[in-house]
BATOR-259648 format. One line per field, with one value per atom (N, C-alpha, C, O): x, y, z; residue number from 1; atom name; residue in one letter. Coordinates in steps of 0.05 Angstrom, whole numbers, m for minus. Layout:
x	[X_...];
y	[Y_...];
z	[Z_...];
seq	[NUM_...];
atom	[CA_...];
type	[a_...];
end
This chain:
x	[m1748_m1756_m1786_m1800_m1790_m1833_m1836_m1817_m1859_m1864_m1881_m1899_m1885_m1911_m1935_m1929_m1956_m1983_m1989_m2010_m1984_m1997_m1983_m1960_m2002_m1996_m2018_m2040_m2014_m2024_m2020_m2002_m2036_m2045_m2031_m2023_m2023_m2007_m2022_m2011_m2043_m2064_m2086_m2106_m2082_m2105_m2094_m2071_m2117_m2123_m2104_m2101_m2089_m2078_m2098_m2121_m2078_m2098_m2090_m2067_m2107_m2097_m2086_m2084_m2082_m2074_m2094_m2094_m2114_m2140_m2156_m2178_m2150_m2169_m2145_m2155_m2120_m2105_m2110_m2111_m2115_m2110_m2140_m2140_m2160_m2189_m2185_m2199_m2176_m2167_m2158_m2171_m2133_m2126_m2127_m2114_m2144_m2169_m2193_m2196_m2206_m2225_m2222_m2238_m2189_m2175_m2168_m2170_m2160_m2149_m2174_m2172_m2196_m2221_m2236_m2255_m2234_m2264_m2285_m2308_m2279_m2299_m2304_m2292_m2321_m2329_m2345_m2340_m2363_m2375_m2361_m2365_m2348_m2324_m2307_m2300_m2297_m2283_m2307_m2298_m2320_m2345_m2351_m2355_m2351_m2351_m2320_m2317_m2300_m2281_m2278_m2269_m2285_m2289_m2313_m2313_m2338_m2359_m2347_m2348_m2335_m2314_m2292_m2279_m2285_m2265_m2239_m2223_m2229_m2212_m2198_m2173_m2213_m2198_m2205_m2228_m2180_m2177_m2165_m2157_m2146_m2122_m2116_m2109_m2119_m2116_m2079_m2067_m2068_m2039_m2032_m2009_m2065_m2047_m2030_m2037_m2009_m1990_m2001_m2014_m1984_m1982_m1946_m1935_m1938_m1913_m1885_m1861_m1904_m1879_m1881_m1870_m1898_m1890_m1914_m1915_m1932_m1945_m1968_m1960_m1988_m2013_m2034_m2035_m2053_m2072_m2091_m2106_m2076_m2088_m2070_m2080_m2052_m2031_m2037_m2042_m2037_m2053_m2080_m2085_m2101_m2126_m2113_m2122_m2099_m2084_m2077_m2089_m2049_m2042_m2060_m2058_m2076_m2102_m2123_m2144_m2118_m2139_m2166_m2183_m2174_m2198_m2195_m2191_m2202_m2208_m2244_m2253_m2252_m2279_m2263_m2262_m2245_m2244_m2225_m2232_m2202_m2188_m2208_m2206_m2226_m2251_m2263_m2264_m2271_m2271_m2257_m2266_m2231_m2209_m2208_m2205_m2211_m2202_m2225_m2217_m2248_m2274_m2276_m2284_m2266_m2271_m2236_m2231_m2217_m2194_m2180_m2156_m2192_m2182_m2151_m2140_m2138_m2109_m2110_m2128_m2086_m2090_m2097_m2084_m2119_m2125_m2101_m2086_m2106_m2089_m2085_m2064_m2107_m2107_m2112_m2119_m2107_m2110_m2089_m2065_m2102_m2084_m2060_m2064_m2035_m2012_m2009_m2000_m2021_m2021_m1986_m1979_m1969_m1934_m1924_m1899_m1934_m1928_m1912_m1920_m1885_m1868_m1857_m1854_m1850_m1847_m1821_m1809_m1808_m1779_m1772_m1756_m1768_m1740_m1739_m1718_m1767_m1770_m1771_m1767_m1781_m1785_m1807_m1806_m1827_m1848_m1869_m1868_m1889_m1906_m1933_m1931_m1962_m1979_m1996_m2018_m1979_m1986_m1973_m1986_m1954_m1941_m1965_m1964_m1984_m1991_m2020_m2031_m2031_m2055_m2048_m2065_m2029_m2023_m2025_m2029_m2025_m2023_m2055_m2061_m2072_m2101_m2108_m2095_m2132_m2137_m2142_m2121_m2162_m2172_m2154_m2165_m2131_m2113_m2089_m2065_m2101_m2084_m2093_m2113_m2076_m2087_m2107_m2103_m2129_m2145_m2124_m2129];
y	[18_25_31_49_7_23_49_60_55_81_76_76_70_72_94_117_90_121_114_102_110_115_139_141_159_182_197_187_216_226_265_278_270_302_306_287_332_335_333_337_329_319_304_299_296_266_244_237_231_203_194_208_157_154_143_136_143_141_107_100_90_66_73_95_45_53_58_73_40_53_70_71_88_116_135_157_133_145_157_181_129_129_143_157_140_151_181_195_190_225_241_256_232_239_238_254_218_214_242_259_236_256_291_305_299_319_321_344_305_314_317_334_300_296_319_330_326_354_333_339_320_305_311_299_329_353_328_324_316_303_278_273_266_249_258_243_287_303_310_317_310_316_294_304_270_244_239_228_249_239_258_249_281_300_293_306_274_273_247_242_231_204_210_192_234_249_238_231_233_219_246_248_269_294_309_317_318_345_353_363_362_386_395_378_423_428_428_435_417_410_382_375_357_334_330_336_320_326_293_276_296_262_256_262_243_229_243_239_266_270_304_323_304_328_358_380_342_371_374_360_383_387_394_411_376_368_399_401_421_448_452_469_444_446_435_449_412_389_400_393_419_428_449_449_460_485_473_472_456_441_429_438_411_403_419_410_445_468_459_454_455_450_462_455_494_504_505_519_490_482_475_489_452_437_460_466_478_489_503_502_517_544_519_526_488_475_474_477_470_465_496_495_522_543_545_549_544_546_527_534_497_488_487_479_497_491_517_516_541_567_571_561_590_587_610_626_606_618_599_599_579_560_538_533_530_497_480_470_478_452_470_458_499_507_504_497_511_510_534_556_524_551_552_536_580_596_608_625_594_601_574_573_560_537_544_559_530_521_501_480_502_472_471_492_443_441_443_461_431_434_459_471_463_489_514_533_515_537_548_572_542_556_552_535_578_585_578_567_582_578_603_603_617_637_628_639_613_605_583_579_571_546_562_554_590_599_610_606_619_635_614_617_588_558_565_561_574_566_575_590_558_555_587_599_601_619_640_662_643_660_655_661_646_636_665_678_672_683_665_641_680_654_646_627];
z	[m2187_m2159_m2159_m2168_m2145_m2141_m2123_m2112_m2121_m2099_m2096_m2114_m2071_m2049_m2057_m2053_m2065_m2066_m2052_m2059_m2021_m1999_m1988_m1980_m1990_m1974_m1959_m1960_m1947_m1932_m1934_m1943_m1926_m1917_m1900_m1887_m1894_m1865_m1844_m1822_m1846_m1816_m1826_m1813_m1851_m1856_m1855_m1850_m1862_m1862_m1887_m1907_m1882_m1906_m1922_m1919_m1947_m1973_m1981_m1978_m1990_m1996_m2028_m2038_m2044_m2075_m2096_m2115_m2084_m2101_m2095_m2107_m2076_m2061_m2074_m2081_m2079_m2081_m2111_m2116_m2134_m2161_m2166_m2186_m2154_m2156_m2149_m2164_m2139_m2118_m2146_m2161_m2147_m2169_m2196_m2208_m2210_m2224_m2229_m2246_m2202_m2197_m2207_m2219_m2192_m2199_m2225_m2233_m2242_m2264_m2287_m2305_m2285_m2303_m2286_m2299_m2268_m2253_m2238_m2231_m2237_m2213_m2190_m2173_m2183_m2163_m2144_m2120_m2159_m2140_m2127_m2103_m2139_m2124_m2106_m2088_m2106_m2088_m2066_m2044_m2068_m2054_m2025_m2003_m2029_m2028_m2015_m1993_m2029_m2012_m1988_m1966_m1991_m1962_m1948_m1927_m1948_m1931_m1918_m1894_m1936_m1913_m1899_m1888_m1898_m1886_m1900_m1883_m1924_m1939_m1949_m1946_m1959_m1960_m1946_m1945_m1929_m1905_m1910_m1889_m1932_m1928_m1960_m1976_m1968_m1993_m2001_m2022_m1975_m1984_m1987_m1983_m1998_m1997_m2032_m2055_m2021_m2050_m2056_m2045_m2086_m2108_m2095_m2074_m2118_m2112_m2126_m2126_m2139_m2140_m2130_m2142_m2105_m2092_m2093_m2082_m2115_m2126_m2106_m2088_m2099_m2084_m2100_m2118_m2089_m2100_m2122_m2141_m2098_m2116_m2139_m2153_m2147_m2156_m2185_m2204_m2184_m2195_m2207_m2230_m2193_m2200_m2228_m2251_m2222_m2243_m2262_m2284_m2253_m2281_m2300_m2323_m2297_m2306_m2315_m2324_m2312_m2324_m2310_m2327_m2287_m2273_m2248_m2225_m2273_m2249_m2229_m2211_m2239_m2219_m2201_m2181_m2203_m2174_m2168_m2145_m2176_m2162_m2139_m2114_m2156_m2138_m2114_m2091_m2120_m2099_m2074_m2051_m2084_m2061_m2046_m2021_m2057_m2052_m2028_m2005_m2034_m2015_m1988_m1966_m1997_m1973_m1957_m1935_m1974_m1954_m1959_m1967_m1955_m1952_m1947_m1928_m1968_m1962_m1933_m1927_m1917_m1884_m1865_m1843_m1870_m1847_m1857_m1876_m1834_m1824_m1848_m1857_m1856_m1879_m1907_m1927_m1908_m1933_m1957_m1955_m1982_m2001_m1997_m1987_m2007_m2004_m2028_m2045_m2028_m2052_m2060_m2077_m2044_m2040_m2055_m2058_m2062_m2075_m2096_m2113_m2096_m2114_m2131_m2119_m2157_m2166_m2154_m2149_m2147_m2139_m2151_m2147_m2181_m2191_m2215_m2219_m2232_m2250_m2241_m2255_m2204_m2189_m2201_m2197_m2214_m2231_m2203_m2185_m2207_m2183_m2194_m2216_m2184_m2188_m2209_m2221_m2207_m2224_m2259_m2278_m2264_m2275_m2287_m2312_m2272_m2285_m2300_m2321_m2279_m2287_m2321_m2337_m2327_m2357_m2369_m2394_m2360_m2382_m2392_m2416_m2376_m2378_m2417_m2432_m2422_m2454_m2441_m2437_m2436_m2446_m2442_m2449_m2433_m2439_m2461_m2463_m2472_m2501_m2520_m2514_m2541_m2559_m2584_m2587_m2602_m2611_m2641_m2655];
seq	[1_1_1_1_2_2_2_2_3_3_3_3_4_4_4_4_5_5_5_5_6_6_6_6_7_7_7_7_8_8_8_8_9_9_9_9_10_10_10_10_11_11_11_11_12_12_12_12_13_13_13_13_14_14_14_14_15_15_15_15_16_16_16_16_17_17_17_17_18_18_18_18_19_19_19_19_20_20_20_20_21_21_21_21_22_22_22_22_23_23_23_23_24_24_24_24_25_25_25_25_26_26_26_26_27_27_27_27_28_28_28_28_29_29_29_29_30_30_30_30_31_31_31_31_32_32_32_32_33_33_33_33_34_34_34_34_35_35_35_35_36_36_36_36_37_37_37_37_38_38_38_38_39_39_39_39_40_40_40_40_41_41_41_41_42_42_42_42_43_43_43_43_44_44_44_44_45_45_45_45_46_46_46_46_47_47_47_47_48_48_48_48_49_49_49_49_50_50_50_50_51_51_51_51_52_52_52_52_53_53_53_53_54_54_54_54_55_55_55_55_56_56_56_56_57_57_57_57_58_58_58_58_59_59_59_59_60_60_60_60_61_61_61_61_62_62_62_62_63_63_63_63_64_64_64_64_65_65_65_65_66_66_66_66_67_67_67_67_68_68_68_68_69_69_69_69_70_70_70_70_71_71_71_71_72_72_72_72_73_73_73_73_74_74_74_74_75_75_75_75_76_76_76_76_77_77_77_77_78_78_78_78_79_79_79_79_80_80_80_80_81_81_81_81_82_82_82_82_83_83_83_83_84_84_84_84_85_85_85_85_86_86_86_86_87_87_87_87_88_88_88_88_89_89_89_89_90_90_90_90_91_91_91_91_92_92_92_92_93_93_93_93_94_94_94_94_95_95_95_95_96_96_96_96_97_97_97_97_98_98_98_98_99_99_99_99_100_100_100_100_101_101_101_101_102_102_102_102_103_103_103_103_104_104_104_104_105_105_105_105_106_106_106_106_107_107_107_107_108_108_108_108_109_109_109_109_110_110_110_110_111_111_111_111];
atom	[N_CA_C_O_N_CA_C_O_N_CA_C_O_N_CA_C_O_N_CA_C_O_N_CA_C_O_N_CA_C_O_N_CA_C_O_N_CA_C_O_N_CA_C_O_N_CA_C_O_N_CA_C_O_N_CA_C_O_N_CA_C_O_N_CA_C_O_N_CA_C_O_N_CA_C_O_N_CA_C_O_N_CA_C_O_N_CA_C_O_N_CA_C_O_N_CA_C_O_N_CA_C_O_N_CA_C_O_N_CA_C_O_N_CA_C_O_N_CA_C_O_N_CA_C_O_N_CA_C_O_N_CA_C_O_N_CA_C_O_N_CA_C_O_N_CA_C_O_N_CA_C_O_N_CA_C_O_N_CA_C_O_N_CA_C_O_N_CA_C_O_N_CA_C_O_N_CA_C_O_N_CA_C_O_N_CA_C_O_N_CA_C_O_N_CA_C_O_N_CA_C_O_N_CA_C_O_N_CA_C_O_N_CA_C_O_N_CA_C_O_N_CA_C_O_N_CA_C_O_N_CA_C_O_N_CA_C_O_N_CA_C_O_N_CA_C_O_N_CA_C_O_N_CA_C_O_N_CA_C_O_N_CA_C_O_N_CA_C_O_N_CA_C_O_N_CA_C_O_N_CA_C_O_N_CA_C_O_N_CA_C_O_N_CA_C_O_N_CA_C_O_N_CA_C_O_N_CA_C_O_N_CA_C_O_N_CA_C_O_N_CA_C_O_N_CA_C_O_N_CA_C_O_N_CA_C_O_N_CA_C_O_N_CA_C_O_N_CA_C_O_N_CA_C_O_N_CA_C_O_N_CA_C_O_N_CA_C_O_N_CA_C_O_N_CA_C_O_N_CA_C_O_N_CA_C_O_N_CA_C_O_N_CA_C_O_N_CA_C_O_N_CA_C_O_N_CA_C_O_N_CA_C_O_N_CA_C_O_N_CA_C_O_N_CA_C_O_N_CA_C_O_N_CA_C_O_N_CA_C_O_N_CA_C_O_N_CA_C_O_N_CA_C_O_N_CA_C_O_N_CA_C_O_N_CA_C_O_N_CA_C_O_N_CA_C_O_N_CA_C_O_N_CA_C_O_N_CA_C_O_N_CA_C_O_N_CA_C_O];
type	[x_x_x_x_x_x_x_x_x_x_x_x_x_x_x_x_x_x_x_x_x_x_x_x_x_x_x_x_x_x_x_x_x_x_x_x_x_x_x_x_x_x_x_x_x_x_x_x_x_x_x_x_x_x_x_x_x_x_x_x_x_x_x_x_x_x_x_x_x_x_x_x_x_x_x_x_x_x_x_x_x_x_x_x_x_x_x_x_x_x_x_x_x_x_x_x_x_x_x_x_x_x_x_x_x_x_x_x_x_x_x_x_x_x_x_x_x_x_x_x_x_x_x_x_x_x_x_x_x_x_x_x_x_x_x_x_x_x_x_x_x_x_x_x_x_x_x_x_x_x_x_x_x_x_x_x_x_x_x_x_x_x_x_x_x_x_x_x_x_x_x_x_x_x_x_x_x_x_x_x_x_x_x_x_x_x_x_x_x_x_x_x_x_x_x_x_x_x_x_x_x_x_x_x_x_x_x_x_x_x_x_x_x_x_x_x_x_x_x_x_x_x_x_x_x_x_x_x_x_x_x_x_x_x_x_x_x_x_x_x_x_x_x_x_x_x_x_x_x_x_x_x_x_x_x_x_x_x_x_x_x_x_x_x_x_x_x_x_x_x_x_x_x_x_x_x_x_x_x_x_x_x_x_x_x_x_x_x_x_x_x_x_x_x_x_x_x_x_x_x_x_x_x_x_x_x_x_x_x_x_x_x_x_x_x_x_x_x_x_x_x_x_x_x_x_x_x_x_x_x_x_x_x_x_x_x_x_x_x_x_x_x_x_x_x_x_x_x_x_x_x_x_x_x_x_x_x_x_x_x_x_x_x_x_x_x_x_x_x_x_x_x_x_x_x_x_x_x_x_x_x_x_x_x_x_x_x_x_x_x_x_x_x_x_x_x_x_x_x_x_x_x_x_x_x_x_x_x_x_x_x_x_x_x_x_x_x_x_x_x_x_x_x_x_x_x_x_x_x_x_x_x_x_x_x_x_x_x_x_x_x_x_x_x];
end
């Protein structure tokens, strides 16, 4: 079964397959200035656009230990507004929270 990566923000613009595979790219390597770039083309508006299998793009910033871009997303898509990140985010099926992904971080490891 294929799956469509055309998705969308809950009030953006859709994403084609190669804006899609670049987004999330950007996110997982810290590409601040590509995220940068996709918000001045208006391509990202909402710190809740999810991937395919449900996660959001802040979500995604955690898992990936980048937290630059997380402090990105947090600044320009404030959790409380419309298009902000929800800091209430759940995994579906592990139920693990966002607080859950921050203890992953290296520097809270013991050395």
């Amino acid at each position: 079964e294929e799956v469509n990566p055309t998705l969308s923000a809950p009030a953006g613009a859709q994403l084609d397959e190669r804006e899609y595979r670049l987004l999330w790219e950007s996110v997982v390597q810290g590409d601040i200035q590509m995220l940068q770039e996709f918000m001045t083309r208006g391509r990202l508006q909402s710190g809740r656009l999810c991937d395919m299998n449900g996660h959001s793009i802040f979500w995604n910033a955690l898992a990936y230990q980048q937290q630059e871009v997380a402090m990105f997303l947090l600044r320009h898509f404030p959790p409380g507004s419309e298009q902000g990140v929800d800091l209430w985010e759940v995994h579906q099926r592990r139920k693990d929270t966002l607080l859950h992904l921050c203890v992953y971080f290296q520097y809270f490891s013991a050395p």
